[in-house]
C-alpha positions in Angstrom: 0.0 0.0 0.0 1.0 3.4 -0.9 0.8 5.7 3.2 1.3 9.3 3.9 2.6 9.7 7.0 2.5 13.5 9.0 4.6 14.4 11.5 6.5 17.4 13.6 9.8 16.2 13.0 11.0 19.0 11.3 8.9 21.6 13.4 10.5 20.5 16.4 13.5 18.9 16.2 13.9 16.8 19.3 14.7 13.6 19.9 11.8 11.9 21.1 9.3 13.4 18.8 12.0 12.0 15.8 11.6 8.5 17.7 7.6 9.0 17.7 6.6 10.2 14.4 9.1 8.2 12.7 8.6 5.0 13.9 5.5 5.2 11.9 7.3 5.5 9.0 10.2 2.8 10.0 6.9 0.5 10.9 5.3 0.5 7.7 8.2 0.2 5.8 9.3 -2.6 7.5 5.4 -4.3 6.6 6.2 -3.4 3.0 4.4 -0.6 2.1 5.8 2.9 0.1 5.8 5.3 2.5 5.7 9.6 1.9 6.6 11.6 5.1 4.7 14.8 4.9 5.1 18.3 6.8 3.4 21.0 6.7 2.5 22.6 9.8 1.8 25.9 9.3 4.1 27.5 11.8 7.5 28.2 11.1 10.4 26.1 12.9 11.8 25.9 16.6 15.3 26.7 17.4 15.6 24.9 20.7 18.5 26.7 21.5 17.0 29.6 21.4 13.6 28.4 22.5 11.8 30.2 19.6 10.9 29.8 15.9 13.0 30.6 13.1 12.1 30.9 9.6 15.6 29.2 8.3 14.4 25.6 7.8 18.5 24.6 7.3 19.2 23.1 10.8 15.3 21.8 11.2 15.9 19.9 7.6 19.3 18.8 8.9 17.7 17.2 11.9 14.9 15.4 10.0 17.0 13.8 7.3 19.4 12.8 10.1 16.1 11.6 11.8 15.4 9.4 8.9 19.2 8.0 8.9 18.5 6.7 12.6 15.6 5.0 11.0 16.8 2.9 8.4 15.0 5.7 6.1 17.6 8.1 4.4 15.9 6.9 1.6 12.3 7.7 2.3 10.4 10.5 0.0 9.6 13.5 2.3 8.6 16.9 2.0 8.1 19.7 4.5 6.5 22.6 3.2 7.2 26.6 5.0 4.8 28.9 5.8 5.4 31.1 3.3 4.3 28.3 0.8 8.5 27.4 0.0 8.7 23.0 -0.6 11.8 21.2 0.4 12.1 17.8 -0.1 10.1 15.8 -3.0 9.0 18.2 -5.1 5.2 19.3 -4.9 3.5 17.6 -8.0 5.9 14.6 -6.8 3.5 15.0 -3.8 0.1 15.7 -4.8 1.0 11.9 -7.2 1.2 10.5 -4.1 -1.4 11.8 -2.2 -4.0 11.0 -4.7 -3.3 7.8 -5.0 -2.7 6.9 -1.8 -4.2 4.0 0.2 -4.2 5.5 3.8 -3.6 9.5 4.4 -2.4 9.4 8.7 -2.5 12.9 9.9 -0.4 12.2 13.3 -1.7 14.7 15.9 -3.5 16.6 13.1 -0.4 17.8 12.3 -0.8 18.3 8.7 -3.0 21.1 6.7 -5.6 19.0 4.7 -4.8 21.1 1.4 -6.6 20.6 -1.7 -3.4 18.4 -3.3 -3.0 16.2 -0.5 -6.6 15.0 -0.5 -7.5 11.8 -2.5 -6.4 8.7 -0.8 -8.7 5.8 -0.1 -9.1 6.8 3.8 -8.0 9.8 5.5 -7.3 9.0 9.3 -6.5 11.4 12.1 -4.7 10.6 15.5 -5.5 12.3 18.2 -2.1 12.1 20.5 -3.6 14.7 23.1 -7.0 13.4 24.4 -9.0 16.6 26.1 -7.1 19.3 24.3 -8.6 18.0 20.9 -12.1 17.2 22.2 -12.2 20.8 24.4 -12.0 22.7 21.0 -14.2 20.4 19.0 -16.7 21.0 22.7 -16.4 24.4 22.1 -17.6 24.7 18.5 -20.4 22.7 19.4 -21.4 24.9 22.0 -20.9 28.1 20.6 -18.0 29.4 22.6 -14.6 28.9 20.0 -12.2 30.9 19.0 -11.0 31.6 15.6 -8.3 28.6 16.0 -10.5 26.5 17.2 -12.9 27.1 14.5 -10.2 26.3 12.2 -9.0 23.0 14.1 -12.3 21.4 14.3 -12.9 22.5 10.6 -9.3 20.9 9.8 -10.8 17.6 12.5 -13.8 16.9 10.5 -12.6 16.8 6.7 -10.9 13.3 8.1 -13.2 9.9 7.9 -12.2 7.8 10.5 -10.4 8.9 14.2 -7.7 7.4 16.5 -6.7 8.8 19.9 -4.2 7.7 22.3 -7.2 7.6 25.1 -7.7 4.1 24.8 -10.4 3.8 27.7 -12.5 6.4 25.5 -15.9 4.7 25.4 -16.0 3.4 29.3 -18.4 4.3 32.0 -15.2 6.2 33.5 -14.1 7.9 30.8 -14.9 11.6 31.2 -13.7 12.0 27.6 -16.4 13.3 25.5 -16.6 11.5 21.8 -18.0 14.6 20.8 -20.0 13.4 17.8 -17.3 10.8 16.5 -16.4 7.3 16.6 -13.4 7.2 18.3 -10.5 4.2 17.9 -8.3 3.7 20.6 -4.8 3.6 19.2 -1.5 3.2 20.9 2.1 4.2 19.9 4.2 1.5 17.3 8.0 1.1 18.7 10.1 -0.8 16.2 11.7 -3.1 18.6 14.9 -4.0 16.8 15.9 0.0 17.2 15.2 -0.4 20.6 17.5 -3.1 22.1 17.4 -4.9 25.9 20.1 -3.1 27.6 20.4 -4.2 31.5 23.2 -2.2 33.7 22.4 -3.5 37.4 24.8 -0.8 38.4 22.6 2.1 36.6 21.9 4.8 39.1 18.5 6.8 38.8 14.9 6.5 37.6 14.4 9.6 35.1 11.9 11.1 32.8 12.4 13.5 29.8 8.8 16.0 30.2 8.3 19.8 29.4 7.3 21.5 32.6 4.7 23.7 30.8 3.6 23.9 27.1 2.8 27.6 26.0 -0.8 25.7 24.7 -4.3 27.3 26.2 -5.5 25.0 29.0 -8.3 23.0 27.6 -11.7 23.2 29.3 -14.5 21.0 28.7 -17.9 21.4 29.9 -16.8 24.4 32.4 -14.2 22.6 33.7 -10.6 23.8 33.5 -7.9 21.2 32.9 -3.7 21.9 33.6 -0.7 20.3 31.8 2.1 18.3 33.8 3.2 20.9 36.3 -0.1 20.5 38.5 0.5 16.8 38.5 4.1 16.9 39.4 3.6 19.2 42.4 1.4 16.8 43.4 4.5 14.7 44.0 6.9 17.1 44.7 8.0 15.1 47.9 8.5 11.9 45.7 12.3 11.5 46.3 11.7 11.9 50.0 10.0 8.4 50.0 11.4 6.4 46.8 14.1 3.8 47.5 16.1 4.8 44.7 17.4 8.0 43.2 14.7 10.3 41.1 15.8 12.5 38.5 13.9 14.7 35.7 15.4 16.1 32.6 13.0 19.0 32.3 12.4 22.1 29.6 10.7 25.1 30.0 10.5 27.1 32.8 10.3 24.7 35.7 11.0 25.3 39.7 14.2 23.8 39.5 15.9 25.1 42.7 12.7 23.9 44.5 12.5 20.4 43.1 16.4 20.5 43.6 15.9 20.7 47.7 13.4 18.1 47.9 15.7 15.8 46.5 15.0 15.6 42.9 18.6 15.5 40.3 17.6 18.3 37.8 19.5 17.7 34.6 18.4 19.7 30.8 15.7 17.9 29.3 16.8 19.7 25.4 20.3 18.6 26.2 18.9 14.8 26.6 16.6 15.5 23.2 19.2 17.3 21.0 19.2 14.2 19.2 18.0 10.8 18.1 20.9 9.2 19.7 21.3 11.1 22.8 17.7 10.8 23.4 18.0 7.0 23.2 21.2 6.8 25.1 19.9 8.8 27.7 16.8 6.6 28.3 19.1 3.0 27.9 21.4 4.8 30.8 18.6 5.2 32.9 17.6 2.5 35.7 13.7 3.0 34.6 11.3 5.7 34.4 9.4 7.3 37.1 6.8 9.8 35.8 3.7 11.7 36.2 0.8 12.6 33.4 -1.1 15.5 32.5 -3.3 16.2 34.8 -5.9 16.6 31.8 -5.3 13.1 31.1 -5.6 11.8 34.4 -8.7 14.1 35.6 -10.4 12.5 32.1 -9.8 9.3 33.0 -8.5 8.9 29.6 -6.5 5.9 29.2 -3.6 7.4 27.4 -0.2 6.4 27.5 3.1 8.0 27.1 5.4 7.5 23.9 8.2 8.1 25.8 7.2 5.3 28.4 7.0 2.8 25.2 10.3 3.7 24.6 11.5 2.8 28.0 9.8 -0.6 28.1 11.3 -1.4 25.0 15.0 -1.2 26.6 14.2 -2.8 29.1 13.5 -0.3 31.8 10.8 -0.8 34.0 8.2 2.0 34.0 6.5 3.3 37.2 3.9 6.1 35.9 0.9 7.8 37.1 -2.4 5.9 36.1 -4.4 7.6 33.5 -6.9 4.3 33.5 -4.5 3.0 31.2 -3.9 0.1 33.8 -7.8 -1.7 32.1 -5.8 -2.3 29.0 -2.3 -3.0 30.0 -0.9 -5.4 32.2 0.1 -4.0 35.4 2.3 -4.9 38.5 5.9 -6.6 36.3 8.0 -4.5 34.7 5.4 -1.7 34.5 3.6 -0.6 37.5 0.8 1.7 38.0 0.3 4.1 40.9 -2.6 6.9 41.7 -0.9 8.1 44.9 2.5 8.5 46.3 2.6 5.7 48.8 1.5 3.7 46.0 4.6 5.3 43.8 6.7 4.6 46.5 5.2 0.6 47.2 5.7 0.5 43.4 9.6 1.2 43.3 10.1 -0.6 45.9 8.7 -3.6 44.0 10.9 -3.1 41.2 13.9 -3.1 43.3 12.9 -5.9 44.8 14.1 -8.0 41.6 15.3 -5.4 39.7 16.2 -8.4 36.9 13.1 -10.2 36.9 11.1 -6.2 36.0 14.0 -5.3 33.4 12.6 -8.5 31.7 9.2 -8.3 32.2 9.5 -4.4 30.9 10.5 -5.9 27.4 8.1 -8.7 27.6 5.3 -5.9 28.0 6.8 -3.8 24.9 6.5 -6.9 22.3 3.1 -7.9 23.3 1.4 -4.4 23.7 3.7 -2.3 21.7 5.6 -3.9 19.0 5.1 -1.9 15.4 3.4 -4.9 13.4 0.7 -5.1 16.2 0.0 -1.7 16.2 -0.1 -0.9 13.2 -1.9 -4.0 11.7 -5.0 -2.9 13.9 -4.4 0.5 13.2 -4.8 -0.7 9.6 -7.7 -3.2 10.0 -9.7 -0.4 11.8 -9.8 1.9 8.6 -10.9 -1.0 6.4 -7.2 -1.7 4.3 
């Protein structure tokens, strides 16, 4: 089958968003299909240096054809496209070929502008890898309360015919996310195992996370209801190193507390230094002894089910996981190698756990990864679910 495949690699050229979006492309590749990665974001391109947007795509192309390197995918036909309308890449009739005849169109958190010249392929699927900022601006339009963005989102949401999201308990009694007039398909993220070796180091030091203390995006509210980002839930477990049995540490962006975390016992390292790059992301997460980490608070309030990316990542090495339940715990398994907790004597029981036989959870962590996560499984369903 012939895929287009959207993505922020470009945009933001980090290593874990490189890991996610690409291992889309990588995936279906790998399952045989022809592949086109497609960008075009409408917003010009991040310098994290600088922490601001450029409009010189030179370093941003750099990264992503790098990004594709990492891959297996130097190869791969790709094309971001500028603001101001300027194509790099395949070259735009090249594109609009492809798009046309396309089987499967996979706009990856609605990244991608549905222009005229990309439309045309047999399905046209959107992932949703935010649950509750998506549905509060498709809430708002249907309640009369948008804003001009939001307007154009929901317009850009509903030219798609069939919808993934990453909150896989949509649909139960105690899911507080709102379907919101679609049919929702719970959808989780594809990690190509073989880039993703077992790496054990009995020796290795600290549990760690890579997060972004605060996104610049507008809280999203639902039904009256305000919801906050990652901060609110980490402050929630400020105290956390006080009780764990091992070492914590965060490599955080953006502008987080870090001489307050620092005196309650949390080791504050740079989270774009440990996302410059494919590699360094990778090697920063096989160093690491497992990943302790909290979630949105928009996620967890929802009861969405979503699951983090970067916590598929971590499983895959071989690293057990220890994360804040979202309700994804009803559709993983829970309690070997990846552990579930709602409070922080619960976080604390669970690291204790894995320490217990740290071994036995390195192994189990893997195990979960190529039952729940592999990239064929994922992406088969993903497939089946559009009809292809």
């Amino acid at each position: 089958m012939r895929i287009v495949v959207t993505g922020l690699v470009a945009t933001y050229p980090l290593g874990g968003v490189g890991w996610d979006y690409l291992a889309y492309v990588d995936g279906f590749q790998r399952l045989g299909h022809d592949v086109l990665y497609l960008e075009d974001t409408g917003a010009w391109f991040y310098d994290p240096e600088a922490q601001t947007f450029s409009d010189d795509p030179g370093p941003n192309l750099r990264f992503l054809t790098a990004a594709l390197g990492a891959v297996g995918a130097p190869d791969t036909s790709w094309s971001v496209r500028a603001p101001d309308g300027t194509q790099h890449g395949t070259a735009a009739a090249a594109v609009q070929r492809f798009c046309r005849t396309a089987d499967l169109f996979l706009n990856l958190s609605g990244a991608c502008w549905l222009r005229d010249e990309y439309r045309g392929a047999r399905r046209t699927a959107y992932l949703d890898s935010d649950p509750g900022y998506t549905q509060a601006k498709l809430w708002a339009v249907d309640h009369g309360g948008a804003t001009e963005d939001q307007l154009f989102s929901v317009d850009l949401i509903r030219k798609h015919d069939c919808f993934f999201t990453f909150a896989e308990h949509v649909g139960a009694p105690d899911c507080r996310v709102p379907p919101c007039g679609l049919d929702w398909h719970p959808t989780r993220q594809p990690i190509v195992m073989a880039r993703w070796p077992f790496t054990f180091d009995a020796a290795a030091p600290r549990f760690t996370t890579v997060m972004s203390w605060k996104t610049d995006t507008a809280a999203p509210t639902i039904d009256g209801v305000r919801y906050g980002g990652k901060d609110v839930e980490f402050l929630r477990f400020l105290s956390m190193p006080q009780h764990a049995s091992v070492k914590l540490e965060v490599a955080v962006a953006g502008a987080a507390p870090r001489a307050e975390l620092s005196a309650h016992g949390w080791h504050v390292v740079d989270g774009h230094a440990r996302s410059a790059t494919m590699q360094q992301y990778q090697r920063y997460l096989q160093a690491s002894r497992g990943e302790w980490s909290v979630a949105k608070h928009v996620y967890v309030a929802l009861h969405s089910g979503w699951f983090s990316t970067r916590s598929a990542a971590y499983l895959a090495s071989g690293k057990p996981v220890v994360v804040q339940d979202t309700g994804w715990s009803a559709h993983y398994p829970s309690g070997a190698g990846l552990l579930a907790f709602t409070t922080l004597d619960e976080a604390a029981a669970a690291l204790a756990t894995v320490e217990g036989d740290y071994r036995r959870h390195c192994e189990a962590a893997r195990a979960v990864a190529e039952r729940e996560l592999a990239a064929p499984i994922v992406l088969e369903r993903l497939l089946g679910a559009v009809g292809l």
